[in-house]
N, C-alpha and C positions, 0 to 999 in steps of 0.2 A: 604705734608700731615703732619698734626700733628700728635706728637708720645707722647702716653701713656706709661709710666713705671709703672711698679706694685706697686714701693715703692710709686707711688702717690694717692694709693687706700686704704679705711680704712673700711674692712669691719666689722659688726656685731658694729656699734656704737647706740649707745640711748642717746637719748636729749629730755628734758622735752616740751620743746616747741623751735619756731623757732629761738628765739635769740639765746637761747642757741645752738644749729646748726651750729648758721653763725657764732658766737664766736669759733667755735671747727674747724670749716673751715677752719678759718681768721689764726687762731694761725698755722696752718699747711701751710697754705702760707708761712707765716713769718719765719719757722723754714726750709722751701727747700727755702729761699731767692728769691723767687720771688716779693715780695713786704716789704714795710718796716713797722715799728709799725703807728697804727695809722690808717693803712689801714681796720680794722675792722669798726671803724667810717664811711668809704665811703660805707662800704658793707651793716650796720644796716639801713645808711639815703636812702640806695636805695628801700629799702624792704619799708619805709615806703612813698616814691615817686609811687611807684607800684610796683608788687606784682610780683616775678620770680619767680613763680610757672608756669610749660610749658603746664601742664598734664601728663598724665598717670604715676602718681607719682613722678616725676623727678623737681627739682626746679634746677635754676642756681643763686646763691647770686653771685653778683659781686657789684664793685666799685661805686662811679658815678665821672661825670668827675672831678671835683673841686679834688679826691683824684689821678687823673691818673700820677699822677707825683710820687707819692709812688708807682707806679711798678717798679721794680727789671729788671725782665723779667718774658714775656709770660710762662704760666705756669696755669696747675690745679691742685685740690688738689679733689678727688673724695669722699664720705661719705659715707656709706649704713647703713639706720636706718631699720633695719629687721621691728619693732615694729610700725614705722611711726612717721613722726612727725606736728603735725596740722599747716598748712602751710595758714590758717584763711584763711576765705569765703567756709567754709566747705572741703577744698581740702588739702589732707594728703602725703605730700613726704617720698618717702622712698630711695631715692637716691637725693643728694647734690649735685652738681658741681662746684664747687667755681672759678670760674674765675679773673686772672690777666692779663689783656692786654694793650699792650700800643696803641696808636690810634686806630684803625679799626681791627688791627689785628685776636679781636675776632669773625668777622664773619665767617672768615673761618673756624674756632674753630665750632664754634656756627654750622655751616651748614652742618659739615661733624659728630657731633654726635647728632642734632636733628634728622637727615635723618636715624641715628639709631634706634634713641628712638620714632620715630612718630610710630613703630611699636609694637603693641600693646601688640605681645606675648613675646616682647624681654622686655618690661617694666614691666613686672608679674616676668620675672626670673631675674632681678635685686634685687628684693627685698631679694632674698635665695644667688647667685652666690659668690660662692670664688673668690678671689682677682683675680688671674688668667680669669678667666670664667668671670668676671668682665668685665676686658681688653679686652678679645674678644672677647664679644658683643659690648661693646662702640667702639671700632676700626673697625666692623664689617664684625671681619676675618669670621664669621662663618654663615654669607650673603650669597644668591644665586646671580650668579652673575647679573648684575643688569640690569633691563629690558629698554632696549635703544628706545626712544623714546620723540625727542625731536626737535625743530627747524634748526638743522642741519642735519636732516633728511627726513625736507619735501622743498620742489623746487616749488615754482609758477612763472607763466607765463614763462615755459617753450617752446624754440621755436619746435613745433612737430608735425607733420602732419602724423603719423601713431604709434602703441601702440610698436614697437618696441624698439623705441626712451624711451618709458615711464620707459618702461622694463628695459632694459640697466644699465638707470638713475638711478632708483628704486635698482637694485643691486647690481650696482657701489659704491651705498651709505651702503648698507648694509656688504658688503665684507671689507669698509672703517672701518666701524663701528666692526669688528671683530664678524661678527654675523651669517655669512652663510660664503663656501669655491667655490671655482671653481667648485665644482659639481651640487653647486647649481644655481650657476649663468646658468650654459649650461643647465640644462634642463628647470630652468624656463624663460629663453628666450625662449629656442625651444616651447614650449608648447602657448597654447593662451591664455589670460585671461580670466575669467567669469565676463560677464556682471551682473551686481547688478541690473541696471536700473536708470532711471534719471542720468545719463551720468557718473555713480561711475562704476570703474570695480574692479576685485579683484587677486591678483596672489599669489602663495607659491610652494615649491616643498616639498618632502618629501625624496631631497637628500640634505647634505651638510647643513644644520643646527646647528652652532656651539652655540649659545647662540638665545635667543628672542631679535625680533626689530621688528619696524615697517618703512617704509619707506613709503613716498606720494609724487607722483609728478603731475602736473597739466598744463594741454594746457595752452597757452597763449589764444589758441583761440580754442575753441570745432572745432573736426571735425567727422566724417563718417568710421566705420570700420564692413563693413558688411551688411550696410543697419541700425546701430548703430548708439548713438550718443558718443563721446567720451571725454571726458573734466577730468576727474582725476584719476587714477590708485594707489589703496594700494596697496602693496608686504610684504606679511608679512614672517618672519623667527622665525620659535618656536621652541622650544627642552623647555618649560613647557606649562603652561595653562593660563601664563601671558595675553597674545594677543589676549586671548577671550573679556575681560573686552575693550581694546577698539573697537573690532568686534562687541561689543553689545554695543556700543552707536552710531556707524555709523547703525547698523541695526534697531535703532529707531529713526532714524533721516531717514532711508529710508521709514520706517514703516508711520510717520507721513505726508512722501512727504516735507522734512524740507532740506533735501541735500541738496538745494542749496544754504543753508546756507556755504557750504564747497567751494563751489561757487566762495564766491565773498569773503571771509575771507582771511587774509593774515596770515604767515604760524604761530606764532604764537595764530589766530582764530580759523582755521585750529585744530591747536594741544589742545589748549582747548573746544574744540568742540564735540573730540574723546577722551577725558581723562574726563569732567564731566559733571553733570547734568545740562541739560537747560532745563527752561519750558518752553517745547512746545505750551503753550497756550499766552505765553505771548512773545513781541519783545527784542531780545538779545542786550544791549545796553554795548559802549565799550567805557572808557575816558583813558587817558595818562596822568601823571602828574609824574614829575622831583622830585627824592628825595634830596632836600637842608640842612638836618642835616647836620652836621659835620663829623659824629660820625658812618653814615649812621642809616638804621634799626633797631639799637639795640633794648632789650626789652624792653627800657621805650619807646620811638614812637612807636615799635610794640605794644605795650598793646593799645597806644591811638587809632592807626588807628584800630583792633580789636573791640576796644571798640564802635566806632563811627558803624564798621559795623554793630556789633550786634543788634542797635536798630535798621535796618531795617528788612523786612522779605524778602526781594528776595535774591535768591540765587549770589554770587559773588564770585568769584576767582580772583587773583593775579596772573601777571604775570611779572618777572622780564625780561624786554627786552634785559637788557644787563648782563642777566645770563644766565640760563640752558635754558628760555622759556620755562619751565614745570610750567605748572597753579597751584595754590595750594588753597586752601578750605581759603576765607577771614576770618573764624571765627575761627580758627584755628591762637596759637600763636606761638606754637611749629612751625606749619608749613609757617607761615609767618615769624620769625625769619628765616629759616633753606633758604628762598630764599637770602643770605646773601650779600642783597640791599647796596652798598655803596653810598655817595654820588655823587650825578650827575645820580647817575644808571635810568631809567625810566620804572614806570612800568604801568604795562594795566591793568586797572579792566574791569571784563566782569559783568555785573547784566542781571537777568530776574528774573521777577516778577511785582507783583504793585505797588513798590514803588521805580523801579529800577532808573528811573532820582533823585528823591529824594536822593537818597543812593549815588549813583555818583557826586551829586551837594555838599552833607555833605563832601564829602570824601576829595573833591577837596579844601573845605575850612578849615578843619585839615589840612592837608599838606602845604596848604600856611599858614597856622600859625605855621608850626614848630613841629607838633607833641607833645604839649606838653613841648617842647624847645626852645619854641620862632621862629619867622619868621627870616629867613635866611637874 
């Protein structure tokens, strides 16, 4: 994990506008020898290639490639403009990130303090925080710990001919997960689960609850328990209030008679299905396409594929196949950057809506142009 020093924070700074910003950045690079003179040039031509502003007040100025030979080494230099600074297209930064990375390195970077900053109320108290207080919020020591749910979590086409097996599974995965203890596992085996209906069941205890998860496992083939039908089993583990929000979008996918959507989905489907909005009035449509940058994700193909989504209206989520398989909101840059897509990585867009093949059809044809960087 990346480490934050306090000498790399400058709080209570003002800047007239944005150049002057990444001019005050640049030079605090150059002076902890992470990058060499000169390097300010790649960080100005970036800003005017497109726009590192993430939201909720936070911009990231960095390089572009043609400068990436002027890194030193990996390294940030953090900024905080109490005052704000107009970061044009009406959107005003009040925290800097100035990044130096040599190849890819920054998406790691990139994904472990977007995943801070995607949070709204921790972006309000950057604006005021001391250097200290600073540090950890962007490190995210002062985080609850975090709610596990995610493609290593849920199991399909499990071989199972009785919900015992589901069980088992379900909090084999969770105990893995550091989320429930032996107490929990033994009473909620012993206990039966609640049937939902349309072949979803539901299980928890209310012992041995170390942190919130979700676990899901699924017949290969439905079968009978009780005069029941039985095909997929959630087990949930809470100690907060985390686990409701996806409880409430399985309850309106029961609510509309749309489960069986959870059905036939595979587990990343599955996992975005129960983490965000589908319209229900309209068919869930899902494409896959190989990211061929170099460079992977960074923010300039994230702006382009952002951008291309924005002009449609259905709803769409990202999902990185070969990362965490947590969906993230396509309209969203902060949170597209923060799935930190290397090249080769592959990821799944989910659309519903009316213009959902259209939007899938765009998206497919950015991508094979390059993002904005030319076709691979």
């Amino acid at each position: 994990m990346f480490q934050l020093e306090v000498q790399a924070i400058h709080t209570g700074a003002s800047a007239q506008n944005k150049e002057e910003a990444i001019r005050q950045v640049a030079a605090a690079l150059t002076a902890a020898g992470n990058v060499a003179e000169g390097y300010v040039n790649g960080m100005l031509a970036r800003e005017q290639q497109t726009t590192t502003f993430l939201g909720n007040g936070i911009a990231i100025p960095h390089g572009t490639t043609d400068t990436r030979d002027l890194v030193l080494k990996t390294g940030v230099q953090v900024y905080q403009f109490p005052q704000g600074v107009d970061w044009g297209e009406g959107q005003t930064a009040y925290v800097a990130i100035g990044i130096a990375a040599k190849s890819d390195e920054h998406l790691a970077l990139l994904r472990q303090l977007t995943h801070v900053l995607s949070d709204d109320s921790i972006a309000e108290q950057l604006k005021t925080a001391s250097a200290e207080d600073l540090r950890a919020l962007l490190m995210g020591e002062n985080q609850a710990a975090e709610f596990k749910f995610d493609t290593s979590l849920i199991a399909v086409d499990v071989a199972a001919s009785d919900l015992i097996t589901l069980q088992a599974l379900n909090a084999g995965r969770l105990q893995a997960a550091g989320a429930v203890d032996a107490s929990f596992i033994a009473d909620v085996i012993s206990r039966a689960p609640l049937s939902l209906g349309q072949g979803i069941w539901l299980s928890d205890s209310a012992n041995g609850n170390l942190g919130s998860a979700v676990a899901v496992s699924r017949a290969a083939a439905p079968f009978q328990h009780q005069g029941e039908n039985v095909a997929l089993l959630l087990t949930v583990a809470a100690n907060d209030q985390r686990p409701l929000e996806v409880l409430g979008y399985l309850s309106n996918l029961l609510l509309s008679n749309k489960a069986e959507r959870l059905l036939k989905a595979d587990a990343a489907g599955i996992l975005a299905l129960l983490t965000s909005e589908v319209d229900e009035a309209a068919e869930l449509l899902t494409a896959e396409f190989t990211i061929r940058n170099e460079h992977g994700l960074h923010a300039r193909p994230g702006t382009a594929l952002v951008t291309v989504i924005k002009q449609f209206n259905s709803d769409i989520t990202v999902t990185n196949l070969d990362g965490s398989g947590k969906p993230a909101n396509g309209r969203s840059l902060m949170k597209v950057v923060a799935l930190g897509v290397k090249k080769g990585h592959r990821l799944r867009f989910t659309a519903s809506g009316e213009d959902a093949q259209q939007a899938l059809n765009a998206i497919e044809e950015a991508i094979n142009a390059g993002l904005g960087e030319g076709a691979a």
